[in-house]
N, C-alpha and C positions, 0 to 999 in steps of 0.2 A: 495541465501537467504535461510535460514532456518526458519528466521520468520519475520514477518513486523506487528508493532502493529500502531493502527488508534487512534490518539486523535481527539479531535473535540473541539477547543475553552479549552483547558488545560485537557478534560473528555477521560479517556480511551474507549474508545468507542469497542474494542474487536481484533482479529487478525485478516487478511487478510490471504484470499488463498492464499497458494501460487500454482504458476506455472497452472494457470486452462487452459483450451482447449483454443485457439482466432483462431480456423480456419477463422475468419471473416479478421481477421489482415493478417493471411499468405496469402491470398487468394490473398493479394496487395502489401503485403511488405515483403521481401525476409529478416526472421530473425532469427539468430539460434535458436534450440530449438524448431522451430517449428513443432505442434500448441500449446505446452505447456512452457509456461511463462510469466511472468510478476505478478500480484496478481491485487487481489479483493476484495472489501468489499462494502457493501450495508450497507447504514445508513438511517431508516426513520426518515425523518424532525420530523414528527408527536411524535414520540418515544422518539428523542432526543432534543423535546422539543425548536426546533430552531426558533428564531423571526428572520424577516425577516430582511436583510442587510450582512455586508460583515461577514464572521469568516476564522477561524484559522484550518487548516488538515495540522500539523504537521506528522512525520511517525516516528519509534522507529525501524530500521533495525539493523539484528543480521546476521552476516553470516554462511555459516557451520564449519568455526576456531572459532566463537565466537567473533569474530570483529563486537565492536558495532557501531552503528551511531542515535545517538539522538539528537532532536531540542535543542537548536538553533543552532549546529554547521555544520557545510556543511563537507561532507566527501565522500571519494570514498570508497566502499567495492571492496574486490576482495577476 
């Protein structure tokens, strides 16, 4: 992935890391890459203004060719 963007309920909410440290993950689960992959992102409720009940973390994936993947549609990147 070259970048993964966060909506929240349709609101761009900013980009996720990519690839951060999870020595917590390899520590348990034998994954390549490790300890760096997958992504992250921190959203405060408070911030984003969320009332309480079910919502919407759509994800906006780009690869390193520029292969996209946006909600609603389901895809594989490679």
């Amino acid at each position: 992935m070259s970048s993964v963007g966060v909506l929240l309920d349709g609101v761009f909410q900013g980009n996720a890391t990519i690839n951060p440290a999870r020595a917590d993950v390899c520590a348990v689960e034998r994954v390549p890459g490790c300890p760096f992959f997958g992504f992250s992102r921190v959203i405060d409720p408070g911030v984003a203004n969320l009332a309480p009940g079910p919502h919407e973390l759509p994800l906006r994936a780009v690869n390193a060719k520029g292969g996209r993947c946006f909600p609603p549609s389901r895809c594989g990147l490679r």
